[in-house]
Backbone as XML, in Angstrom:
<?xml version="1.0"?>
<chain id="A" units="angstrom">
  <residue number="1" name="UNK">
    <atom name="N" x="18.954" y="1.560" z="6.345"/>
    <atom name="CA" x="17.930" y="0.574" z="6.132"/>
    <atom name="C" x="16.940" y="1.118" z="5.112"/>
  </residue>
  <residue number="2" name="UNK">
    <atom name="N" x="16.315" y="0.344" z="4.170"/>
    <atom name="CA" x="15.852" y="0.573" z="3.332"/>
    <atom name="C" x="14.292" y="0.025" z="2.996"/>
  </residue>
  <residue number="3" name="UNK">
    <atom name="N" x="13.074" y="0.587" z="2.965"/>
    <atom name="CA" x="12.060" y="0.175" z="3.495"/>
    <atom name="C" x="11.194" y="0.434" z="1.969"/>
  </residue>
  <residue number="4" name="UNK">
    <atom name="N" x="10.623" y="-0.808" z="2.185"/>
    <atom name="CA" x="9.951" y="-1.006" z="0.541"/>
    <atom name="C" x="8.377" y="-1.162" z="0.951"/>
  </residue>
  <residue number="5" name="UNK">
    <atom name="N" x="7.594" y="-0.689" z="-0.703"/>
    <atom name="CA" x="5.990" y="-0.381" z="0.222"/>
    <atom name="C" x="5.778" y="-1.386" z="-1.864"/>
  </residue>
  <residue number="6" name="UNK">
    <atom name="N" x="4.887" y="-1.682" z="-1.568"/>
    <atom name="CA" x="4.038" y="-1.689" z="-3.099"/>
    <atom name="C" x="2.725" y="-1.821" z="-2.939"/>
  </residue>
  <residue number="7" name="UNK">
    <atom name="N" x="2.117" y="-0.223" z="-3.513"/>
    <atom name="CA" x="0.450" y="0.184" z="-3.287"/>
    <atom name="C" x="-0.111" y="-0.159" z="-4.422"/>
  </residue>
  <residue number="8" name="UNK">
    <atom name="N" x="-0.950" y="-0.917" z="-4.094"/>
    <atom name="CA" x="-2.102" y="-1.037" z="-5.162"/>
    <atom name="C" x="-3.359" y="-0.412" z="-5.158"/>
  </residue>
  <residue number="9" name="UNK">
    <atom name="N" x="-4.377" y="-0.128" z="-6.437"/>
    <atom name="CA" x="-5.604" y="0.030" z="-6.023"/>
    <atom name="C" x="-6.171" y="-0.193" z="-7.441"/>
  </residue>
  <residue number="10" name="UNK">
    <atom name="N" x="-7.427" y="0.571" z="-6.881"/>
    <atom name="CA" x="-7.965" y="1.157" z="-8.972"/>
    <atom name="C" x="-7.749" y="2.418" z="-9.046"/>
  </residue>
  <residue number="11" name="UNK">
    <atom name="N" x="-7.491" y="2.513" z="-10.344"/>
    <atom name="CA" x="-6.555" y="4.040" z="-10.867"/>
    <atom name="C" x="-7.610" y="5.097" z="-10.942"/>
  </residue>
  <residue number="12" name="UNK">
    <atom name="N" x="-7.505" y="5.306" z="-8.813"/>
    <atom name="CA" x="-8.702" y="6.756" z="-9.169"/>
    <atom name="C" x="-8.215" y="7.981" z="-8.105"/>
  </residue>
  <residue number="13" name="UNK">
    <atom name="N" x="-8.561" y="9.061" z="-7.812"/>
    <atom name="CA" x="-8.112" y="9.907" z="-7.113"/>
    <atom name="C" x="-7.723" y="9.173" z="-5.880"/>
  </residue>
  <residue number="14" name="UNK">
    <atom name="N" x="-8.592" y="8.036" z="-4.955"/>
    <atom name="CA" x="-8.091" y="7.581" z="-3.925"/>
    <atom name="C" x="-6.133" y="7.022" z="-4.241"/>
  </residue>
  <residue number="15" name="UNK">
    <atom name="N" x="-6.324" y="6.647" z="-4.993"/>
    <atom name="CA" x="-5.047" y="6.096" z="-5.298"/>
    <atom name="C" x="-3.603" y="7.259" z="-4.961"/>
  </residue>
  <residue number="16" name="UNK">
    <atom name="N" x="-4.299" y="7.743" z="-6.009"/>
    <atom name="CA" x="-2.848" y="8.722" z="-6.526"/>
    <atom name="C" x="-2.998" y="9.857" z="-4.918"/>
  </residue>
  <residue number="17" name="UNK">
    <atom name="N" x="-3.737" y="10.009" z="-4.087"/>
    <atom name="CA" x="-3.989" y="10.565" z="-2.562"/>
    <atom name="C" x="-3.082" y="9.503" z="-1.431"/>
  </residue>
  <residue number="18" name="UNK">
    <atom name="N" x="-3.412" y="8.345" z="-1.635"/>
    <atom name="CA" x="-2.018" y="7.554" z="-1.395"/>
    <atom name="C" x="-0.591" y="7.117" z="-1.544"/>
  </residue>
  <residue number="19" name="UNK">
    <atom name="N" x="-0.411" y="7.467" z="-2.728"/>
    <atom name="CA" x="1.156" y="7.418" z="-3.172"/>
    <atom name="C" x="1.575" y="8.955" z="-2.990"/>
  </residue>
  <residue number="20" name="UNK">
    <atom name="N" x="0.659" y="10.421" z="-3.088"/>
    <atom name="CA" x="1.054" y="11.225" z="-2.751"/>
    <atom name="C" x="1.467" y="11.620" z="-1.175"/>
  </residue>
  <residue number="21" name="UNK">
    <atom name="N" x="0.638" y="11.136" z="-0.426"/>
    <atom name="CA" x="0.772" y="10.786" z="0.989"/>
    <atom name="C" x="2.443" y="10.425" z="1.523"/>
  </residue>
  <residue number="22" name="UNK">
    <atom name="N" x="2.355" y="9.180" z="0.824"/>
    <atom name="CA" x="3.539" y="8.544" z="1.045"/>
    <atom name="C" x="5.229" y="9.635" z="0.354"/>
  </residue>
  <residue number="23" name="UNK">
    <atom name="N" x="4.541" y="10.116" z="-0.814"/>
    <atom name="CA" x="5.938" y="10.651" z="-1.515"/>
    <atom name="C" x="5.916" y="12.087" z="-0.165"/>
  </residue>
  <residue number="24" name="UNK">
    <atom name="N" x="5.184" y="12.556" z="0.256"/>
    <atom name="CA" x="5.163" y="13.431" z="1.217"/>
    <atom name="C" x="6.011" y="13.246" z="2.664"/>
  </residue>
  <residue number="25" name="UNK">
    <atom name="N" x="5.757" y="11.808" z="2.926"/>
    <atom name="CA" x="6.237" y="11.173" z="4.035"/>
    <atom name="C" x="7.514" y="10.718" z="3.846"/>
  </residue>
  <residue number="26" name="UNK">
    <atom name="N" x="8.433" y="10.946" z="2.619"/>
    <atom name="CA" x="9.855" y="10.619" z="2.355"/>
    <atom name="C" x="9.746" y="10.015" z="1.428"/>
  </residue>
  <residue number="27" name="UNK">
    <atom name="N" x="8.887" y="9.094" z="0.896"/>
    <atom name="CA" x="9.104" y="8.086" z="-0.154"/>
    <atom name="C" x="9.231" y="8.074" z="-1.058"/>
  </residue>
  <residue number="28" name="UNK">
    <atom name="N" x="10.340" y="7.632" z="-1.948"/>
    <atom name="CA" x="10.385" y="7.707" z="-3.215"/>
    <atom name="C" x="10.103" y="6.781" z="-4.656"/>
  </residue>
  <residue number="29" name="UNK">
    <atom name="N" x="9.635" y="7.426" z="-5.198"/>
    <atom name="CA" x="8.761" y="6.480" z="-6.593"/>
    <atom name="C" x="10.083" y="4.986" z="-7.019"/>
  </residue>
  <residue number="30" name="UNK">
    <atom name="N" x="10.178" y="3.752" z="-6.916"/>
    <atom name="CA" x="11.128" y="3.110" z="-7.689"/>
    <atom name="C" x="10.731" y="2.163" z="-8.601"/>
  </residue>
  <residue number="31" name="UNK">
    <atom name="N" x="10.896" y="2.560" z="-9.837"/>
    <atom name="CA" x="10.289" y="1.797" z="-10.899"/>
    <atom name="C" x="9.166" y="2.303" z="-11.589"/>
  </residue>
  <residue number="32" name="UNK">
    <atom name="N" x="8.964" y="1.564" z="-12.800"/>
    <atom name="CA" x="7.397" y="2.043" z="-13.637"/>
    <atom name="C" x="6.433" y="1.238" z="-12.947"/>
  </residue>
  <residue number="33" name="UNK">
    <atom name="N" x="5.256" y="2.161" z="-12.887"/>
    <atom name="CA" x="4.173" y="1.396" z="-12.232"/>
    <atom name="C" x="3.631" y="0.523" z="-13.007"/>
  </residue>
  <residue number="34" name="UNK">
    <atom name="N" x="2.783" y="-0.029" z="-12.485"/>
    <atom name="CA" x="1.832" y="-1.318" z="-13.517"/>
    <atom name="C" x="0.508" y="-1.297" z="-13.405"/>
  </residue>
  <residue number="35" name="UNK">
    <atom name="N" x="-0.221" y="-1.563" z="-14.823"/>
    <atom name="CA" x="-1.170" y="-1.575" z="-14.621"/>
    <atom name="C" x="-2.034" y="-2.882" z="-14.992"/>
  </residue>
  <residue number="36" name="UNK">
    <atom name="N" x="-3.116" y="-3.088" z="-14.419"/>
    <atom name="CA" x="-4.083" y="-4.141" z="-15.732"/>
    <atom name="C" x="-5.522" y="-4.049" z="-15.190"/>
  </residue>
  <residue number="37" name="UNK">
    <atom name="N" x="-6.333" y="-4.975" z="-16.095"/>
    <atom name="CA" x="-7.543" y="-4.496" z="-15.710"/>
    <atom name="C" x="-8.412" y="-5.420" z="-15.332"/>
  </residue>
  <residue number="38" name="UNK">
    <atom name="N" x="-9.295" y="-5.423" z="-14.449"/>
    <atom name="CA" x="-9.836" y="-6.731" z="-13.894"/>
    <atom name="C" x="-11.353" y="-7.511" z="-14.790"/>
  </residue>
  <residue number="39" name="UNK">
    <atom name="N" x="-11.522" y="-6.252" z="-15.433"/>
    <atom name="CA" x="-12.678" y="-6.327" z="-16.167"/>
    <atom name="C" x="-14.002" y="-5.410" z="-15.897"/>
  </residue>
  <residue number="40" name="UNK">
    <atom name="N" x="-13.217" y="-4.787" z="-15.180"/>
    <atom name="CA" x="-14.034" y="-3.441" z="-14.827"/>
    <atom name="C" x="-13.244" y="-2.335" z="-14.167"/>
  </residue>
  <residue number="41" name="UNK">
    <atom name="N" x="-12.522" y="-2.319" z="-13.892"/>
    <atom name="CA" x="-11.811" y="-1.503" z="-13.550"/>
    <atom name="C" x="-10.135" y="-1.461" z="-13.514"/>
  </residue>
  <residue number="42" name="UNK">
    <atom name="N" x="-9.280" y="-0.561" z="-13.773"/>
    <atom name="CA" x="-8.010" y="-0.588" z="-14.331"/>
    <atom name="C" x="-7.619" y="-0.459" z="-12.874"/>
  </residue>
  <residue number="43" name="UNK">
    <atom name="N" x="-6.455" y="-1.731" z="-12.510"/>
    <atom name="CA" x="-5.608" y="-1.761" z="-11.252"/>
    <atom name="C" x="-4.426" y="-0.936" z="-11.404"/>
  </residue>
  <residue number="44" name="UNK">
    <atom name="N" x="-4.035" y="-0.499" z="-10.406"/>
    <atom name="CA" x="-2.782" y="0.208" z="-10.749"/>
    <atom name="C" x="-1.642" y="-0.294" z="-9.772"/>
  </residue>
  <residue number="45" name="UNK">
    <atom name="N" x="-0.358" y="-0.292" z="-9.708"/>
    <atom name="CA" x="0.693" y="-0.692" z="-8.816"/>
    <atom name="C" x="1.703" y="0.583" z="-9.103"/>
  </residue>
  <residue number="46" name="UNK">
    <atom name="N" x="2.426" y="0.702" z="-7.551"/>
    <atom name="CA" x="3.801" y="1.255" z="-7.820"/>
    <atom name="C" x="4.085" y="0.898" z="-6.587"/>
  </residue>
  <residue number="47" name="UNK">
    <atom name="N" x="5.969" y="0.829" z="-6.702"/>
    <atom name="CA" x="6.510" y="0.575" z="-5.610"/>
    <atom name="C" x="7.308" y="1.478" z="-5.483"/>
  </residue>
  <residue number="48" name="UNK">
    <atom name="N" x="7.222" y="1.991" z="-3.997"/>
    <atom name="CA" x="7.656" y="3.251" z="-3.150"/>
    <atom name="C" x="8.814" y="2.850" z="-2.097"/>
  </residue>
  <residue number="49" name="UNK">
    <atom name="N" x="10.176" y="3.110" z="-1.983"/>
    <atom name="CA" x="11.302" y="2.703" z="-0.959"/>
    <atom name="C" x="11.468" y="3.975" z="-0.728"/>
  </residue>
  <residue number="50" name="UNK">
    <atom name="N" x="12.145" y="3.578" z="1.325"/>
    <atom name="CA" x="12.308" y="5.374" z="1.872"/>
    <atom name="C" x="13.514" y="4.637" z="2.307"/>
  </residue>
  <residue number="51" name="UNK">
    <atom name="N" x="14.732" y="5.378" z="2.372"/>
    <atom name="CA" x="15.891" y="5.213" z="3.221"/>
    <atom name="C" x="15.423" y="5.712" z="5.240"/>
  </residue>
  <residue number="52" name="UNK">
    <atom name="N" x="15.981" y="4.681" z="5.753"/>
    <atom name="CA" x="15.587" y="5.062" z="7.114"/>
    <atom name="C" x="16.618" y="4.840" z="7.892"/>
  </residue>
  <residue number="53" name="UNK">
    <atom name="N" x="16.806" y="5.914" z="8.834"/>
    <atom name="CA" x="18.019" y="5.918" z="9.810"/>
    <atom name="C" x="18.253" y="3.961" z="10.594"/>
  </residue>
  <residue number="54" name="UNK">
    <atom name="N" x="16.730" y="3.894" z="11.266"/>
    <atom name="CA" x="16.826" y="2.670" z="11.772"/>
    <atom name="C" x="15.427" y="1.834" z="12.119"/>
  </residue>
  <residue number="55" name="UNK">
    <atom name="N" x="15.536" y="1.259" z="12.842"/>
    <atom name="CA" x="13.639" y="0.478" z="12.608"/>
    <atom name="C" x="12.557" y="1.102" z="12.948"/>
  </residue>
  <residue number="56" name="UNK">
    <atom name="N" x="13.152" y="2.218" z="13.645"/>
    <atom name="CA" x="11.972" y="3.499" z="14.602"/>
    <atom name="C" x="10.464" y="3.985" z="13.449"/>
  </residue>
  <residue number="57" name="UNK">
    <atom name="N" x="11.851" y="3.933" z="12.232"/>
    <atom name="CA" x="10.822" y="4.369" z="10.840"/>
    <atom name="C" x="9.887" y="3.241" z="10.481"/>
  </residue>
  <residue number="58" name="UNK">
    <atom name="N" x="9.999" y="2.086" z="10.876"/>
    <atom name="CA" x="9.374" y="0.845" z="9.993"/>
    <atom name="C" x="7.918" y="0.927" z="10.173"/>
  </residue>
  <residue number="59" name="UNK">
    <atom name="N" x="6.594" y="0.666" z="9.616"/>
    <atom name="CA" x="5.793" y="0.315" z="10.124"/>
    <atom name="C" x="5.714" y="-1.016" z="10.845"/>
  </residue>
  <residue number="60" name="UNK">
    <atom name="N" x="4.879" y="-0.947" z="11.525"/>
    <atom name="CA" x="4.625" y="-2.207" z="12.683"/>
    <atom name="C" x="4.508" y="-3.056" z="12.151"/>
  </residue>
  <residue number="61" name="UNK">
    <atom name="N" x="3.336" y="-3.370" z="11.406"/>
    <atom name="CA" x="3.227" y="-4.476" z="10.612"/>
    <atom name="C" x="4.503" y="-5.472" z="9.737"/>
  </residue>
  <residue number="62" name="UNK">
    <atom name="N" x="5.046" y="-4.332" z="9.008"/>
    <atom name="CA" x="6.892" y="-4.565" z="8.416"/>
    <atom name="C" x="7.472" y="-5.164" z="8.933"/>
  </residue>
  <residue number="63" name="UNK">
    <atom name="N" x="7.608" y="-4.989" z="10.306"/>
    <atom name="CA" x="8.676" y="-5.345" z="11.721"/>
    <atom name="C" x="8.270" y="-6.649" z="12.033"/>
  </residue>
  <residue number="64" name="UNK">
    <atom name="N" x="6.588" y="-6.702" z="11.937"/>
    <atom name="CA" x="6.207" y="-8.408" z="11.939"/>
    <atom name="C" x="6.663" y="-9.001" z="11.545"/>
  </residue>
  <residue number="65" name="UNK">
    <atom name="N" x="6.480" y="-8.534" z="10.439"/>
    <atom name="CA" x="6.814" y="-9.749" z="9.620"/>
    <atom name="C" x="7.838" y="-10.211" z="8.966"/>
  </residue>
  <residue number="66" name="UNK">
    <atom name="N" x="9.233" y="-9.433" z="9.378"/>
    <atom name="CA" x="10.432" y="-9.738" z="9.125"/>
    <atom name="C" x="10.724" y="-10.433" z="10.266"/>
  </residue>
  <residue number="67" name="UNK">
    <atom name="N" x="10.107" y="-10.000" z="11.577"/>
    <atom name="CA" x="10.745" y="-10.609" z="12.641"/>
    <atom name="C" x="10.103" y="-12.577" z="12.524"/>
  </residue>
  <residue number="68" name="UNK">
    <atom name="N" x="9.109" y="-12.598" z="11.213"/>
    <atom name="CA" x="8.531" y="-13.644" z="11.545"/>
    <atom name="C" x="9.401" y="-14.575" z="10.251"/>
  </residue>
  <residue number="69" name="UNK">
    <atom name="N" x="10.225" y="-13.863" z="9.616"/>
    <atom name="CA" x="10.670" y="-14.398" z="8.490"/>
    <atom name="C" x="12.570" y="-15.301" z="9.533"/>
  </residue>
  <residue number="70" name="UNK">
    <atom name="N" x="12.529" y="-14.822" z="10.403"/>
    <atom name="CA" x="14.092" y="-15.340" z="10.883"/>
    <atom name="C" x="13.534" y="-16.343" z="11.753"/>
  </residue>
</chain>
């Protein structure tokens, strides 16, 4: 199972403390990130997928809301 995240923020140490977090926790970088700017500050995106044995790994929230998608 294959578990997809896409973090956003503004491109500042909080940020890159979150995607490092996550690459720590298994996750791996997929794709070029994105950026743009709101008019004051530059947004940043990347999307992070972890391979997972089974749903034990999912966050809760995830599990919602797939279970709310069937």
């Amino acid at each position: 199972m294959k578990i997809y995240r896409y973090l956003t923020g503004k491109d500042d140490v909080n940020f890159c403390a979150r995607v490092t977090k996550a690459l720590n926790e298994g996750y791996e970088l997929y794709g070029a990130p994105t950026m743009t700017f709101n008019g004051a500050d530059v947004i940043v995106g990347q999307v992070i997928t972890k391979e997972a044995a089974d749903e034990s790994e999912m966050p809760e929230g995830l599990k919602k809301a797939i279970g709310n998608l069937q």
